[in-house]
Every structure is written in structure tokens, then in C-alpha cells.
C-alpha positions in Angstrom: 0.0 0.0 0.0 1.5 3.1 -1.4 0.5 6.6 0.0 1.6 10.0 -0.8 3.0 12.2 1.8 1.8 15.9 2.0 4.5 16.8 4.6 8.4 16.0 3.0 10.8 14.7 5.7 13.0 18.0 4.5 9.7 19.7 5.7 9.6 17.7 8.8 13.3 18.0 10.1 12.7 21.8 9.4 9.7 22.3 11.5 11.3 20.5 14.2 14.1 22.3 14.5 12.6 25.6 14.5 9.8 24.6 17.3 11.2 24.9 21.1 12.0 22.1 23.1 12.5 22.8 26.9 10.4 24.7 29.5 9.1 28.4 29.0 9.3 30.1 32.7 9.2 33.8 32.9 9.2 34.5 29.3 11.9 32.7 28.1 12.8 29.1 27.2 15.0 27.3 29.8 17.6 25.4 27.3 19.1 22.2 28.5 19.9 18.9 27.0 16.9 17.0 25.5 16.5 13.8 27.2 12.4 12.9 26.2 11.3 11.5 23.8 8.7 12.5 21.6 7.5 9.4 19.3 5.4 9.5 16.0 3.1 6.8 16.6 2.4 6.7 13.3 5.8 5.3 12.9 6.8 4.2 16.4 10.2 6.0 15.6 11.5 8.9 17.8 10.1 12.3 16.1 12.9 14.5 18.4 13.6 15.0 22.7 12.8 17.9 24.7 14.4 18.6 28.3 12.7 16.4 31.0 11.9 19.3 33.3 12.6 18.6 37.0 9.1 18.6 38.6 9.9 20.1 41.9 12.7 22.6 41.2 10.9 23.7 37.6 7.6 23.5 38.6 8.3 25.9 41.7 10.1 28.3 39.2 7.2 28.3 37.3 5.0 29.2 40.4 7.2 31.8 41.3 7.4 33.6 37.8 3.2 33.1 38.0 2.9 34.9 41.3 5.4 37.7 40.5 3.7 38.2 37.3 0.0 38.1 38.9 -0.7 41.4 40.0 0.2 43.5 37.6 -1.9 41.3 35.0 -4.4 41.5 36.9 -4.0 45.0 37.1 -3.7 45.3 33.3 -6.7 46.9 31.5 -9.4 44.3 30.2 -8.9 46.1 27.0 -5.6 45.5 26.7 -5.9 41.4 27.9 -8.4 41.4 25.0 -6.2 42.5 22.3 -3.4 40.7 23.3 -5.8 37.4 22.8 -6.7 38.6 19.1 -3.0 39.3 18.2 -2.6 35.4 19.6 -5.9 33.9 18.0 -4.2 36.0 14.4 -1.0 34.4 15.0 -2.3 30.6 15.6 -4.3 30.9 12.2 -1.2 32.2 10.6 1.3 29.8 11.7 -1.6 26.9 11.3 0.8 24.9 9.0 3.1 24.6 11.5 0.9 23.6 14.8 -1.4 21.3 12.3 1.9 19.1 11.4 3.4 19.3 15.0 -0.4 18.1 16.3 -0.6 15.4 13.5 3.3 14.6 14.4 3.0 13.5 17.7 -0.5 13.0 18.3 -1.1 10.8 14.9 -4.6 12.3 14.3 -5.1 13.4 10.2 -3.9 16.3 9.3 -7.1 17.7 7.7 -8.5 16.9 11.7 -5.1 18.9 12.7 -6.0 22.2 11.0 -9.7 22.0 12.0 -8.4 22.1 15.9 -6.0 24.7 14.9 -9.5 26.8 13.8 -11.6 25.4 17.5 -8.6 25.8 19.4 -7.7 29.7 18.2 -11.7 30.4 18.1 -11.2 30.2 22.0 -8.6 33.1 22.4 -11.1 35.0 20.0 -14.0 34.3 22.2 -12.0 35.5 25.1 -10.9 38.4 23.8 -13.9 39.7 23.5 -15.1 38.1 27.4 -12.3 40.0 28.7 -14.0 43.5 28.4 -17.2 42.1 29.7 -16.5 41.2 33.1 -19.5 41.0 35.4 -20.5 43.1 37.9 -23.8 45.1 39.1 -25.1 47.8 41.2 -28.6 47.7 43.1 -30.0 49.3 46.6 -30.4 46.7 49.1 -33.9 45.8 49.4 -34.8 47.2 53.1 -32.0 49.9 53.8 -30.7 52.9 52.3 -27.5 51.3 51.3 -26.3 49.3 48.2 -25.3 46.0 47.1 -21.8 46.2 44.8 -20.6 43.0 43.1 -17.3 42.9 41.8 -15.1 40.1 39.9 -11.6 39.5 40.2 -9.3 36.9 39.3 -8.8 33.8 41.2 -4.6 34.7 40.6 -2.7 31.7 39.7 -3.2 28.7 37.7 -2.1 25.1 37.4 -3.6 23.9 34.4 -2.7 19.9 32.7 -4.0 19.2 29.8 -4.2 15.6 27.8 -2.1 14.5 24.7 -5.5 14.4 22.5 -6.2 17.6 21.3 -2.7 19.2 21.9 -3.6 23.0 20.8 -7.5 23.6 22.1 -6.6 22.0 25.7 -4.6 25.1 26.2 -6.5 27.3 24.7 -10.0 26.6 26.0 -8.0 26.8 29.7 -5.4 29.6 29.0 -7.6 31.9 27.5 -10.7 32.2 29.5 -7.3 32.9 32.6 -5.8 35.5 30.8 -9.1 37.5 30.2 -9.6 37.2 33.5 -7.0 38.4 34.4 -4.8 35.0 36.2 -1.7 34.0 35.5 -1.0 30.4 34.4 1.3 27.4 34.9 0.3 25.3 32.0 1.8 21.0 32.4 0.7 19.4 29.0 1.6 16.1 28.1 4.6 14.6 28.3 3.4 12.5 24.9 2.7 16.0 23.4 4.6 18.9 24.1 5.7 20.2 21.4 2.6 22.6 20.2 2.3 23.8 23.4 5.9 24.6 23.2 5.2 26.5 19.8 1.4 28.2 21.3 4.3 29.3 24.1 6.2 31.1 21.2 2.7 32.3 20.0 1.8 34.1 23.4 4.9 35.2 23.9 5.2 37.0 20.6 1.5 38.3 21.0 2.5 40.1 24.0 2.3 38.3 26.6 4.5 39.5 29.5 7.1 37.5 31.1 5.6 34.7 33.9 1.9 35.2 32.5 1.8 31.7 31.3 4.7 29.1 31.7 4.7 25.8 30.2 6.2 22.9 32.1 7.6 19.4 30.3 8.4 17.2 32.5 7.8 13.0 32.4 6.8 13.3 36.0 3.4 14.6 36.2 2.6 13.4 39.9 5.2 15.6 41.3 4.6 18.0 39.3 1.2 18.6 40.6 1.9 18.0 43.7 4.6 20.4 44.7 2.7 23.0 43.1 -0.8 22.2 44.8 1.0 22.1 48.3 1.8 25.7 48.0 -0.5 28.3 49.0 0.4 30.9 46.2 -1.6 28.3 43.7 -5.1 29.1 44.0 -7.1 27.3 40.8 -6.2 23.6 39.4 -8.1 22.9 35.7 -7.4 19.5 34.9 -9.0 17.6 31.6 -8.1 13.6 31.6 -9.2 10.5 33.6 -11.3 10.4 36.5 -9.0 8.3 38.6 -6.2 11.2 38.6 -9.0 14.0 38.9 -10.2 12.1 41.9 -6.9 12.3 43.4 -6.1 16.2 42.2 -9.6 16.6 43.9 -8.4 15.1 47.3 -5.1 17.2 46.8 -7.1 20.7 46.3 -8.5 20.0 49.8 -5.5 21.0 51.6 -5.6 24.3 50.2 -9.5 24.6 49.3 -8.3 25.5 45.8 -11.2 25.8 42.6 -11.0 23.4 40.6 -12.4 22.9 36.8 -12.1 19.0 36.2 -13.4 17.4 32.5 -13.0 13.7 33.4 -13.7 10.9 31.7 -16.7 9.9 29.1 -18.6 7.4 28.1 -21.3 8.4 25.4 -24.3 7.0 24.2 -25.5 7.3 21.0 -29.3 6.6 20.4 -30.9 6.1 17.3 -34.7 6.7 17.5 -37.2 5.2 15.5 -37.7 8.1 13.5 -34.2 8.7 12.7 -33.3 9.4 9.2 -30.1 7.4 7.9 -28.3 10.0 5.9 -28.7 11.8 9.0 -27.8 9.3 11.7 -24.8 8.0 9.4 -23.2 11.3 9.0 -23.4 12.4 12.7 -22.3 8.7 13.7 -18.9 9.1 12.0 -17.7 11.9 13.1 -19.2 11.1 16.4 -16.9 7.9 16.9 -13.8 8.3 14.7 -12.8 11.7 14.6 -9.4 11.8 16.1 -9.1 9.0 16.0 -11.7 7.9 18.2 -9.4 9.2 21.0 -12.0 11.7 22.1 -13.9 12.0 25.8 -16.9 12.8 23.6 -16.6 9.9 21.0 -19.9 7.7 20.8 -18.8 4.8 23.3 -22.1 3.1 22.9 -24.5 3.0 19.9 -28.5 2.1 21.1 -30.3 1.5 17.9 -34.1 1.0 17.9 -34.3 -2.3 16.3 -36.9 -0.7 13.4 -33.7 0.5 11.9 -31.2 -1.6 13.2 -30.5 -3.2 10.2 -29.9 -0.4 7.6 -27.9 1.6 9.9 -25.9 -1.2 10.7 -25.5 -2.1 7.3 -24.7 1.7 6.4 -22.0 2.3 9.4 -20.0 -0.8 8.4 -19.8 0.4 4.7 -18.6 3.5 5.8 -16.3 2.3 8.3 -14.7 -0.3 5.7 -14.3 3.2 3.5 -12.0 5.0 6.1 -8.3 5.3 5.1 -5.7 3.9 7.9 -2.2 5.5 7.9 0.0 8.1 9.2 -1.9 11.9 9.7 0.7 13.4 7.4 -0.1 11.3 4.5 -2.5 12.4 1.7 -5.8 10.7 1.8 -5.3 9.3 5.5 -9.0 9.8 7.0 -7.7 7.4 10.3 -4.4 7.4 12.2 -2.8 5.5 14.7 -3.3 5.6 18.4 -1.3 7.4 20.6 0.5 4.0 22.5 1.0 0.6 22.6 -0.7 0.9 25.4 -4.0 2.0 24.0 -3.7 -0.7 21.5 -3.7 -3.0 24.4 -6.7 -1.7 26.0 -8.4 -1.6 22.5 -7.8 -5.6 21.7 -8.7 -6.6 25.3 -12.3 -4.7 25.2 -12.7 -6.4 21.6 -12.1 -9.6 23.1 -14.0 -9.3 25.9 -17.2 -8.2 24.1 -16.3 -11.1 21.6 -15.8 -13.8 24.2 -19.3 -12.7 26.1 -20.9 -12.9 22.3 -20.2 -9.8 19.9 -19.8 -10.1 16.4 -17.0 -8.3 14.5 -19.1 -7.0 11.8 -15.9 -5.5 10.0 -12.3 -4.5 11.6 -11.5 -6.2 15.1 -8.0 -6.5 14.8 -4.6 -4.4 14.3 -3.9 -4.5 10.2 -1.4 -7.0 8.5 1.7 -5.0 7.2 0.5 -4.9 3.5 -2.3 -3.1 5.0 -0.7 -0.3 5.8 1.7 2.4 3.9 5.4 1.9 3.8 6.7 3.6 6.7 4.1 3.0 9.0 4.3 -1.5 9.6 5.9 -0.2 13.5 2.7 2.3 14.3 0.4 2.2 16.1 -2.8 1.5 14.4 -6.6 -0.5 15.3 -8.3 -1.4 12.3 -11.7 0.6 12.4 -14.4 -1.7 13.8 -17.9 -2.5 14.2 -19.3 -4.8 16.6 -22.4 -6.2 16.6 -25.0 -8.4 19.3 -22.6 -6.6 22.1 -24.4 -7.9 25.1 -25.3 -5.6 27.7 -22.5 -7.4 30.4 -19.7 -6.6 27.8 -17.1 -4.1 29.1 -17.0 -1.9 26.2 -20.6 -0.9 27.5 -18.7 0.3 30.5 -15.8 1.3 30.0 -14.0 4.2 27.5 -12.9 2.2 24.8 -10.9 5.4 23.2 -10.3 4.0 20.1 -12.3 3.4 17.0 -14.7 0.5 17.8 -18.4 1.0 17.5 -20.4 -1.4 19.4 -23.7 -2.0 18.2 -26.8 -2.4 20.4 -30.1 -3.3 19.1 -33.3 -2.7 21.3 -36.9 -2.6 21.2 -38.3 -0.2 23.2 -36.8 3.8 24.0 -37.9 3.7 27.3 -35.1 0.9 27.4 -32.5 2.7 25.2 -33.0 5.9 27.5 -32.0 3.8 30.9 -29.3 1.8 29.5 -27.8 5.4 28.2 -28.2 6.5 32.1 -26.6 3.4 33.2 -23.1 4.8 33.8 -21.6 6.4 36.3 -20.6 9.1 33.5 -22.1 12.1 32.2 -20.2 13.9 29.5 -21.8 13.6 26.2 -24.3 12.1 24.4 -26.0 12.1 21.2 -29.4 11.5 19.3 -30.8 10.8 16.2 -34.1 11.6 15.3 -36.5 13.1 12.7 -39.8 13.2 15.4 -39.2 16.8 17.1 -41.4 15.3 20.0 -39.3 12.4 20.4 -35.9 13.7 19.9 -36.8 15.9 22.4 -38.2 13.8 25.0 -35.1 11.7 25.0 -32.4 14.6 25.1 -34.3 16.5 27.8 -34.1 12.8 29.9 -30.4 11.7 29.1 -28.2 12.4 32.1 -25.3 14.3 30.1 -23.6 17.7 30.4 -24.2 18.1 26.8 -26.3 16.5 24.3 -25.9 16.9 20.4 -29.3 16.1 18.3 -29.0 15.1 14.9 -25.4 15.8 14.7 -21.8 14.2 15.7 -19.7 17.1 17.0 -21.1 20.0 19.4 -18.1 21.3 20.8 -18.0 25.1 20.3 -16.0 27.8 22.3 -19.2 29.9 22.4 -20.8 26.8 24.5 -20.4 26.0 27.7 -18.5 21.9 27.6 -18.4 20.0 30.7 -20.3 17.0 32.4 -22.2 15.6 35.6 -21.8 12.7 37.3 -18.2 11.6 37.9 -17.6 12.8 34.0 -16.5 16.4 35.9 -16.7 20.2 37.4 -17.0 23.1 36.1 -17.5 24.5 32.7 -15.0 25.3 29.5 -16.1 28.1 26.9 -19.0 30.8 27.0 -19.8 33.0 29.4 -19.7 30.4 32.0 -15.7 29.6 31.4 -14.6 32.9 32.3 -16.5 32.4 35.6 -14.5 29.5 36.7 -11.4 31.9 36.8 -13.4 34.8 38.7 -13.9 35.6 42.3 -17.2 37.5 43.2 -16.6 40.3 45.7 -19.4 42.2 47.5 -19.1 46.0 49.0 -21.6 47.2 50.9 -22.3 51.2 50.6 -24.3 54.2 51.8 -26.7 55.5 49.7 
């Protein structure tokens, strides 16, 4: 299988060299000798190695350079915060070539799926921007005296943020820039899998105007540490954490010693109904996206599919044939519609819930397996890659109807009655997202109005805007990312009482 590449490996070695590779602390980057590694899982060869930051010693530079840098931000005029987020939400779409092949680089996702986060991921420093000079606040006289009620917002002040190795660019973003308008200064920890474009959005902030200590990016393999020196020190008051629920569990316990806010976007584990007066074109096209885009390494992906089983078998029939139709190879690669996963790790996981579901009674309708070598592009027979799959008759004791499979298998549920579909969706201790499919207004309705979900997308696969509030219920999370309400999470209410 012969592909053609739309990045050149002159192109590559280029891009590398130019992007950063060690800490940013107090508007500069530290140096030091790489010692990381950064793979392409599309490849399982080493991309490049940036400096293993030392948790404790870096990490508390990093806090320092946030608390020196914290008043006088916050002391900066909204106006000013707001343009300095334009110039950076300009600069992102102009140097999009760049963060779309580092994101497809070390992430694996398709580069077409690369420059689309590039657009989500900048629209958030663009929403912010104008959030900034929009604070709220109100005046009223107290009910029963002549004296009034003054509310004021001010910024938390500083800010550990960790982001996951999935969506490398709009992490930062949707946390960064909802901080900055409101006026806190941040200690951003990405992904030790994927730090190179926050190491290049580091160069983008600091060229927009950032001042020195604002924001400082921290790489560093040990992640524990890393939060936990920081989250021991007073100065640190706000912790936003998007990954796994076990680790926000435990960053939840930590934040008790220090009663710090916390924003946490845990883990998923979406349904996806489709009603009996779902349309196919419809429910197909919203299915795709839903469960393989990026790779189906997504906390929104569809984990579960409820079908009603009037039209179970034409949309089963239709989400294999477009599932045989995706295109497996590396991101970089013309054509590619489906990368690798991020680990051999994930691969694991992947084959174990397959087998599981398998062993209790699934059928692999198409997929179910890593591909053979001739299967794939030269280059890429050491990747990382899951064949796209399809399962069908899962039964309702199979683990992949528990668990996030974060990968690209769809498992197929067929049932008879909504009332049914409804309560198996519920069935989770998760909340995230979910999805529906259905032409009945009434019905569509009914059901989204009854799922148990933080967010809810109706006849479509993706919902995740900057101008929406994203976040879940249950153990899926706290807080909220984007809108009006994500500012909030970085805002203290003050109230001053006064003489009339």
C-alpha cells in the first residue's frame, strides 16, 4: 500500500528544529539537553527529545514567575488582555501549518483533523478576547435599607492547568484563554506525549505580547510531582485538569488541603441513540464523526451505539460500509482519514475490550484486529494502528458498554423499546456527552431532555463550540470550558456594601 506524503521529511526536520523544546518560565525558554522522547506513533520512531523538566525545582520556578507576574496582570486593563488574545488567536491561524503538522506529528490524528483544531482551538482566544472586556458586575440598593449591594469580579490569581495528549492545541486554549481574560496568570503542564505545540502556542503568546511569567509551560515525564509540589503551595489558588477520573479524583483530594477551585473534564462514556424516526443520511453522518474523529481518541466519541431495532439493520449495514471506507495510515499522509493511536498501550486496551465483548458474544461485523503489514503504507508496519471496527449483538454485560474504549470500535446495540434505550444510556456512572438521532421533534426531544449528560448533540456528531459551555455531571466532571460560563470559573465574586 502506497500513499503520498503531503509533509516532505526535508519539511519535517525543518519544522522540528525551528519549534522549542524545553520549558518556558518567565518569558523565556530554559535550554538544556533533550532527554524525552517524543514518538510519531504513526511510525513508532523517535520524532525529536525535549528537556525532561525537573518537577519540583521547575515546577516551583514556574509558580514563582506566575505569582510575580500576577498582580500586575491582573492590574492590566481588560482592554488591553483582549487585544493581546486577538494578536494570539491571528497568530495561531497564521502559523496553522506549523501547529497542524506538529499536532498530527505526535498526536497521529489526520492532518485535515489537525487544522480544523487549529480553527476550535484559536476560536477560544477569539471568544475571550472579547469576554475580557465584559466582566461581570452590578449595582442595586439593598432591598430594606438605604444602602447598596456592589458585586465585583476579580481573578482567582494563579493557575495550574494539565491538559491531555489528544487535542494538543484547544486544551490550552479553551484553559489559557478564559485565565488570561480574566485576568490570572497560568502554569500550564501538557503532556509529556505531546509537548511540542504547546511549546510553539508558548512562542505564539509570547510573541503576541504576553508578558514575562503570565503563562509558563512545564515538560516534565513526571506529572505526579509536578502537581503536587505546586498544589501544596499556597500561592496556587485554581487547578483545571482535563483527563481521567482516577487522577482527577486524586487532584480533587489534593485541592482539599488548600481549598483550591478546581475545573475538572473527566472521563466519558457516550451514548448514542438512534430513534425510531431517525433518518439514515442523518444518523450516518453524525455517527462518523461522532466515533472516529481523532481518531476515536475523544472523551466525547460515541462509546455506545442504542439502535431501535426498526432501523437496526440499515444503519448497521450503512456504518459498516462507511467504516470499511476509512483510510488507515499516518496523519501526514494524503488521503489518510484514520491514524494510529497514541500508545501501545491504548492498542492494548483496545484488543482486550474487543475480546472481551467477543468472548461474552459480539460479532465483529468489520475491523477487530490491528492491520497486516500490506495493510498499511510503507513507513508505517511499526505504528500504532486499530483497524476501524464494528461490533455487533454486544451484550449488555460486555465491558465496552462500560468502559471508554478510546479507540475506533463501535459497538452495536439493538433494542426494542426507548424507554429501554433511555436507561441503558443513564446506566453509567458518567455524564459527558451524548448524542441522538431523530427526525420526530417530539421524540428527539423527549429523549435529550431525559439523558443524564452535560451536553447533548441532536442530529449531529460534533457540538463542541468555544461559544458553549463543555463540561459533564456525574463523575464525567466540574466546572464548565467556553462561553460565558468559562470565564466564571477563573473569577472571584466580591461584594461591597455602601451608603446611599
Amino acid at each position: 500500500m502506497t500513499t503520498k506524503p503531503r509533509l516532505s521529511p526535508a519539511k519535517v526536520a525543518d519544522l522540528l528544529e525551528r519549534t522549542p523544546r524545553s520549558s518556558f518560565i518567565g518569558g523565556r525558554f530554559l535550554g538544556g539537553t533533550p532527554d524525552l522522547d517524543v514518538q510519531d506513533p504513526a511510525t513508532g520512531r523517535v520524532l525529536t527529545q525535549v528537556v525532561d523538566a525537573d518537577a519540583a525545582s521547575i515546577g516551583g520556578k514556574a509558580l514563582d514567575a506566575a505569582v510575580a507576574a500576577q498582580a500586575d496582570w491582573a492590574a492590566t486593563l481588560p482592554r488591553e488582555r483582549s487585544e493581546i488574545l486577538r494578536r494570539a488567536y491571528e497568530l495561531c491561524h497564521e502559523r496553522a501549518d506549523d501547529l497542524a503538522a506538529l499536532m498530527t506529528l505526535e498526536m497521529g490524528k489526520p492532518l485535515d483533523e489537525s487544522y480544523g483544531e487549529v480553527t476550535y482551538g484559536a476560536e477560544f482566544l477569539r471568544w475571550f478576547s472579547e469576554e475580557a472586556v465584559r466582566l461581570p458586575g452590578r449595582f442595586r440598593q439593598a432591598p430594606a435599607a438605604e444602602q447598596a449591594i456592589l458585586t465585583t469580579s476579580r481573578p482567582v490569581g494563579p493557575v495550574l492547568a494539565i491538559t491531555p495528549w489528544n487535542f494538543p492545541l484547544s486544551m490550552g486554549t479553551r484553559k489559557i484563554a478564559p485565565a488570561l481574560a480574566a485576568g490570572c496568570t497560568v502554569v500550564l503542564k501538557p503532556a509529556q506525549m505531546t509537548p511540542l505545540t504547546s511549546l510553539a502556542f508558548a512562542q505564539i503568546l509570547a510573541d503576541a505580547g504576553v508578558p514575562a511569567g503570565v503563562v509558563n509551560v512545564v515538560v516534565t515525564s513526571d506529572s505526579s510531582g509536578m502537581s503536587s509540589t505546586l498544589m501544596a503551595d499556597g500561592r496556587l489558588r485554581k487547578v483545571s485538569f482535563t483527563g481521567s477520573t482516577s487522577v482527577g479524583r486524586s487532584l480533587l483530594a489534593q485541592a482539599s488541603e488548600h481549598v483550591l477551585r478546581t475545573s475538572m473534564e473527566l472521563g466519558g462514556n457516550a451514548p448514542f441513540l438512534v430513534l425510531p424516526s431517525a433518518d439514515m443520511d442523518t444518523a450516518i453522518a453524525a455517527a462518523m464523526p461522532a466515533k472516529f474523529r481523532n481518531n476515536g481518541e475523544a472523551c466525547t466519541a460515541a462509546n455506545r451505539f442504542y439502535v431501535h431495532s426498526s432501523v437496526a439493520e440499515e444503519f448497521t449495514r450503512r456504518l459498516v460500509e462507511s467504516t470499511e471506507a476509512l483510510q488507515v495510515g499516518a496523519g501526514i499522509d494524503e488521503g489518510t482519514t484514520m491514524g494510529p493511536m497514541i500508545e501501545p498501550k491504548a492498542l492494548e486496551k483496545i484488543e482486550e475490550l474487543v475480546a472481551d465483548a467477543v468472548e461474552r458474544g459480539a460479532k465483529v461485523l468489520t475491523g477487530g484486529r490491528r492491520p497486516r503489514a500490506d495493510e498499511l503504507p510503507e513507513g508505517c508496519r511499526d505504528g500504532y494502528f486499530y483497524l476501524p471496527t464494528v461490533l455487533g449483538d454486544v451484550p449488555a454485560d460486555a465491558r465496552v458498554n462500560r468502559e471508554e474504549i478510546f479507540g475506533p470500535v463501535a459497538p452495536v446495540i439493538v433494542m426494542d423499546d426507548v424507554e429501554d434505550m433511555v436507561r441503558a444510556a443513564n446506566d453509567t456512572e458518567f455524564g459527558l456527552m451524548s448524542y441522538a438521532v431523530g427526525a420526530d421533534l417530539g421524540e428527539v426531544t423527549d429523549v435529550a431532555g431525559r439523558i443524564e449528560s452535560g451536553m447533548v448533540a441532536v442530529n449531529l456528531g460534533v457540538a463542541s463550540d468555544a461559544a458553549a459551555p463543555f463540561g459533564g455531571v456525574k463523575e464525567s466532571g466540574l466546572g464548565r470550558e467556553g462561553s460565558h460560563e468559562g470565564i466564571a470559573e477563573y473569577l472571584e465574586t466580591t461584594y461591597v456594601r455602601l451608603p446611599l
